[in-house]
MARRO-116387 format. One line per field, with one value per residue: residue number from 1; z, y, x of N, C-alpha, C in turn; residue in three letters. Coordinates in Angstrom, 2 decimals, m for minus. Atoms other than C-alpha are relative to their C-alpha. Example, Ala and Ser with C-alpha at 12.3 -4.5 7.8 and 13.67 -1.06 7.14 Angstrom:
BEGIN
i	1	2
n.c3	0.00	m0.06
n.c2	m1.19	m1.19
n.c1	0.89	m0.82
ca.c3	7.80	7.14
ca.c2	m4.50	m1.06
ca.c1	12.30	13.67
c.c3	0.00	0.73
c.c2	1.20	1.09
c.c1	0.90	m0.77
aa	ALA	SER
end
This chain:
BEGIN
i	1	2	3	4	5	6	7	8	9	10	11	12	13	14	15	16	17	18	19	20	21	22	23	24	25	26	27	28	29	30	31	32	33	34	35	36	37	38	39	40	41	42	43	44	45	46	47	48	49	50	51	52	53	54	55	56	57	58	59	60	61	62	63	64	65	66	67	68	69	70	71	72	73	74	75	76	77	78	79	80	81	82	83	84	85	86	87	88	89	90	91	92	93	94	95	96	97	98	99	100	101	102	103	104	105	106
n.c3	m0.61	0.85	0.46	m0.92	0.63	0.99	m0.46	m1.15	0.94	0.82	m0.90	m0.60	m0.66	m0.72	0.00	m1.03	0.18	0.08	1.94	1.10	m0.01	0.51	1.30	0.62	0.23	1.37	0.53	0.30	0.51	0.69	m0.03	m0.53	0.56	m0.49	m1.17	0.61	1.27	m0.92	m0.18	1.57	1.08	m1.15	m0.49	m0.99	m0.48	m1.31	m0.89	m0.94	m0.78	m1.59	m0.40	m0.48	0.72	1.23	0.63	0.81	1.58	1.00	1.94	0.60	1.75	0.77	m0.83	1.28	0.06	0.78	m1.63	m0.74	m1.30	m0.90	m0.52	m1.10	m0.35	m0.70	0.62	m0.96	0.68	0.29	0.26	m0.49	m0.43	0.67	m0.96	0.35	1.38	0.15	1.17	m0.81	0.29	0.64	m1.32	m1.48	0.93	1.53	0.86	0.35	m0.99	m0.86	m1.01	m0.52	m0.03	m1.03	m0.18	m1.11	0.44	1.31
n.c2	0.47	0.64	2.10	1.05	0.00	0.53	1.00	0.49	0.04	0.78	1.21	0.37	m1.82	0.23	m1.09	m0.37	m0.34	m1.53	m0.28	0.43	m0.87	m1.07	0.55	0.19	m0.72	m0.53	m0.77	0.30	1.56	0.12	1.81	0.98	m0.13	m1.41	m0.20	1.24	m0.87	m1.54	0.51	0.31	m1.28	m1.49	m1.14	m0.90	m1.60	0.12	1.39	0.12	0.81	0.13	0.22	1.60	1.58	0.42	m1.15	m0.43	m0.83	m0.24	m0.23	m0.76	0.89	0.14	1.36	0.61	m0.29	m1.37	m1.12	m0.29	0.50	0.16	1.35	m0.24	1.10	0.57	0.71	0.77	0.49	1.11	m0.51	m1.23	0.27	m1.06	m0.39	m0.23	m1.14	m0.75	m1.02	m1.18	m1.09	m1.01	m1.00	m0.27	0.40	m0.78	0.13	1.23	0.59	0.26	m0.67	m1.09	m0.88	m0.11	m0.63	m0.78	m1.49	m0.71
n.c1	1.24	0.88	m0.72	0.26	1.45	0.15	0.14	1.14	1.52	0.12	0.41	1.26	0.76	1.42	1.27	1.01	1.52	0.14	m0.16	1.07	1.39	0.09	m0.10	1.42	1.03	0.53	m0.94	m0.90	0.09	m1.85	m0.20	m1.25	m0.80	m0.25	m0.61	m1.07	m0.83	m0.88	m0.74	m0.83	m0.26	m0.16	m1.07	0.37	0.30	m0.06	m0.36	0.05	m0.65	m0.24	1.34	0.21	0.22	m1.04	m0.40	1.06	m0.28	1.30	m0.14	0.42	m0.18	0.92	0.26	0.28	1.16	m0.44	1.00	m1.19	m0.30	m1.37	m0.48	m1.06	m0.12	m1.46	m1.22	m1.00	m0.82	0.99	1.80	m0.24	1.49	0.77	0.90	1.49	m0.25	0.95	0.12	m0.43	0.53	m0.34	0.28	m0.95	m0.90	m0.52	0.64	m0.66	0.33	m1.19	m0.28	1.01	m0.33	0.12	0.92	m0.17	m0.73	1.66
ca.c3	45.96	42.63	41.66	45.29	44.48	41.29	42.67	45.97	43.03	40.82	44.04	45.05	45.62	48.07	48.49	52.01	52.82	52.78	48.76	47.86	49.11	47.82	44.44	43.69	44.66	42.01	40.79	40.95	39.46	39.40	38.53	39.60	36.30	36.68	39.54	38.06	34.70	37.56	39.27	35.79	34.61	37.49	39.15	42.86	44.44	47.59	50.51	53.36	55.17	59.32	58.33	60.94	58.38	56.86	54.35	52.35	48.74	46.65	42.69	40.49	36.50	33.86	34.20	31.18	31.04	29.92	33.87	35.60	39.15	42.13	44.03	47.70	48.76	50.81	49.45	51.57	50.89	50.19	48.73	48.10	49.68	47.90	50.83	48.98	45.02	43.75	41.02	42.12	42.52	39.98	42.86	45.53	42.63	40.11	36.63	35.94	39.31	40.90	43.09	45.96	45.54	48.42	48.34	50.90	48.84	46.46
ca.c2	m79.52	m80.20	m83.36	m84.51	m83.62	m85.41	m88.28	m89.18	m88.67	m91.23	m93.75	m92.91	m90.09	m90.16	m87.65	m86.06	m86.02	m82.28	m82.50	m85.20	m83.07	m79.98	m81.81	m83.07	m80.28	m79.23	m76.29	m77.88	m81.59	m81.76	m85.25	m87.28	m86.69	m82.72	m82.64	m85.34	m82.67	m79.72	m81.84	m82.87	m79.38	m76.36	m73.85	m73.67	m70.58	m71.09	m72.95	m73.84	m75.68	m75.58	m76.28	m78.95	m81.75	m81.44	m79.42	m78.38	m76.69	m74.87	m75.33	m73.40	m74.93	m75.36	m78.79	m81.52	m80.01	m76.37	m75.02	m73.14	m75.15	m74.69	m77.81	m77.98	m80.87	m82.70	m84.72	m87.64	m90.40	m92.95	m90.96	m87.64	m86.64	m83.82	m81.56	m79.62	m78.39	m75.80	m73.33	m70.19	m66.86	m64.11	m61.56	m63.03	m64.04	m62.03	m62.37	m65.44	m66.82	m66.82	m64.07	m62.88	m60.03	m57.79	m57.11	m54.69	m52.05	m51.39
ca.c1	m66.48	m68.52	m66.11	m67.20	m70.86	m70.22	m69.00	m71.46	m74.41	m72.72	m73.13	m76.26	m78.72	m80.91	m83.89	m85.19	m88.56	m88.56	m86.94	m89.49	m92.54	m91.00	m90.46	m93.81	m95.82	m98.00	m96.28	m93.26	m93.04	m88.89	m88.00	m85.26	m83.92	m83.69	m82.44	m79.57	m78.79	m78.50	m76.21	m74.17	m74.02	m74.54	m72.74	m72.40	m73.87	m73.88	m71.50	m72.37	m69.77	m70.91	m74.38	m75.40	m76.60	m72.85	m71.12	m74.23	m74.30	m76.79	m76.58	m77.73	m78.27	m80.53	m82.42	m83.00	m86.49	m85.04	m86.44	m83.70	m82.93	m81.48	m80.45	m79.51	m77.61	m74.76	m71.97	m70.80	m68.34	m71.38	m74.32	m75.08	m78.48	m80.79	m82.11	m84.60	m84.71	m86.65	m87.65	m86.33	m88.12	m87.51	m88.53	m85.84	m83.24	m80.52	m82.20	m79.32	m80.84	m77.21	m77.54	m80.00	m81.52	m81.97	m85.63	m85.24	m83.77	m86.77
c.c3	m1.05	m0.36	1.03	m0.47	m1.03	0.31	0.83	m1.33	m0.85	0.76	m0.20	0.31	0.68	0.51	1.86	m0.20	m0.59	m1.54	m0.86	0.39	m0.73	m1.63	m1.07	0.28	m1.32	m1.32	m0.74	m1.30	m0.20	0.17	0.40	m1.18	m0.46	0.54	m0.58	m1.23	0.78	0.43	m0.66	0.21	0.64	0.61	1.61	0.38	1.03	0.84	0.77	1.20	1.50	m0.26	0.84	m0.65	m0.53	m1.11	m1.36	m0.86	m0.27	m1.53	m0.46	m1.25	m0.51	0.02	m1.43	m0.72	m0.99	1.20	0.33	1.41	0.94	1.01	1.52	0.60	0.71	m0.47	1.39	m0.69	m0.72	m0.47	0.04	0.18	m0.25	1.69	m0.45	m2.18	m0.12	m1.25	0.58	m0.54	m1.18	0.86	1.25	m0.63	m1.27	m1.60	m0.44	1.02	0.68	1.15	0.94	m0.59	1.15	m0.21	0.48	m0.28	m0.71	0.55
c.c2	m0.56	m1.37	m0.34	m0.29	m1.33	m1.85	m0.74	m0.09	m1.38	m1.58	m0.08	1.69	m0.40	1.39	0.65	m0.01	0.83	m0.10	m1.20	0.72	0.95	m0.38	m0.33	0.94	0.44	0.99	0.19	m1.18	0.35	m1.36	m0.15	0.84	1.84	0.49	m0.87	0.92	1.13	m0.05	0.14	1.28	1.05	0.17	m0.64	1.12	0.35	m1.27	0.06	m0.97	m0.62	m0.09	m1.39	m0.64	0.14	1.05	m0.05	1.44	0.63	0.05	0.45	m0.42	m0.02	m1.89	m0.78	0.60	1.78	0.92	0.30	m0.41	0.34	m1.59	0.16	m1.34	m0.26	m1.16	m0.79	m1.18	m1.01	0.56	1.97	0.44	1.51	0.40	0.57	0.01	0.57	1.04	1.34	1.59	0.98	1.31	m0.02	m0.09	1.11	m0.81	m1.59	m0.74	m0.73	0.43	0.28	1.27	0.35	0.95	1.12	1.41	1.24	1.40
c.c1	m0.96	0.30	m0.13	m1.50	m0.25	0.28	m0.63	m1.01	0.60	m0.21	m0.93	m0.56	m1.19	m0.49	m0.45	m1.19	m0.34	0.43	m1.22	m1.61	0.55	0.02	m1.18	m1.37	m0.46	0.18	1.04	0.44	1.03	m0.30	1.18	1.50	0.80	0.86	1.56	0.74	0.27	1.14	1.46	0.66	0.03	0.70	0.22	m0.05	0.17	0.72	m0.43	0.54	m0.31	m1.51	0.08	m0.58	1.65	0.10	m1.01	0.40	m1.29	0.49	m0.76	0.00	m1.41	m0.32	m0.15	m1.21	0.14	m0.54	1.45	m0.49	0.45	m0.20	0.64	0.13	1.35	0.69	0.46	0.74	m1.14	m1.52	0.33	m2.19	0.03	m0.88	m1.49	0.21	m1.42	0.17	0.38	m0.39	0.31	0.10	1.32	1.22	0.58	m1.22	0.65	m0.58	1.56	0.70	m1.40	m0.19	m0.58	m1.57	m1.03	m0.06	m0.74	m0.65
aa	UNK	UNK	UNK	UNK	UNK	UNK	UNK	UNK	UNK	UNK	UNK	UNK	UNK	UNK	UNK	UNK	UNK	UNK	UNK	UNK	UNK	UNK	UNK	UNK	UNK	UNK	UNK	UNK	UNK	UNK	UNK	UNK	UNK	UNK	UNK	UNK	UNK	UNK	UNK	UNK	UNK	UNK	UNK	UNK	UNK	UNK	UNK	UNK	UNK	UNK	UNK	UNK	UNK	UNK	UNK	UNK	UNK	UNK	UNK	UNK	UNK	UNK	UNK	UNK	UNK	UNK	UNK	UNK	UNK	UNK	UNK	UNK	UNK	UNK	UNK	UNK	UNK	UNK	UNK	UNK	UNK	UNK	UNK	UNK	UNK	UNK	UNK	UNK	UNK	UNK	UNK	UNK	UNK	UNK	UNK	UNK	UNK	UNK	UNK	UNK	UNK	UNK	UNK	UNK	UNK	UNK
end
C-alpha cells in the first residue's frame, strides 16, 4: 500500500478542504512540503480499507521541518488526495506517536 501511496503522490496530490483548513491553522502551519517528506519517508499506522471515501491510510513520520506527522490520505490510480494531517497529541498518542493510547485506563 505505501508503493501505491508513493506512486498516486508522484502524479498528483490533491488537498481536501478539511486538510487545507486543518493545515493552516495557526498552531499548525504544515506545508505542502511536510506533508510530501511524511509521505517519502513514514510508516503506516493505520488501514482503513471500507472507509467510504476509499481505502484510506494514516502515516505516521517525521516531516522536513523535524515535527513528527501524521498524514491521512487515499491513494487512487490518478492522484493521491490528503484528507486531513496533523500534529499528533502526546496525551492520545504512544510516545513514538504510532500507537493510541487508551486514555481511559488512567
Amino acid at each position: 500500500m505505501l508503493d501505491k501511496i508513493k506512486i498516486a503522490a508522484k502524479k498528483r496530490i490533491l488537498y481536501s478542504p478539511h486538510a487545507l483548513t486543518q493545515s493552516i491553522s495557526p498552531d499548525r502551519m504544515i506545508t505542502p512540503a511536510e506533508i510530501r517528506s511524511v509521505i517519502d519517508s513514514g510508516e503506516i499506522i493505520e488501514d482503513y480499507p471500507f472507509d467510504d471515501r476509499g481505502h484510506t491510510v494514516l502515516i505516521s513520520g517525521m516531516s522536513s521541518e523535524k515535527r513528527h506527522l501524521h498524514v491521512v490520505c487515499i491513494p487512487t490510480d490518478f492522484y493521491l488526495m490528503i484528507i486531513t494531517a496533523y500534529i499528533p497529541s502526546d496525551i492520545k498518542w504512544s510516545a513514538d506517536f504510532r500507537n493510541r493510547e487508551d486514555i481511559w485506563s488512567v
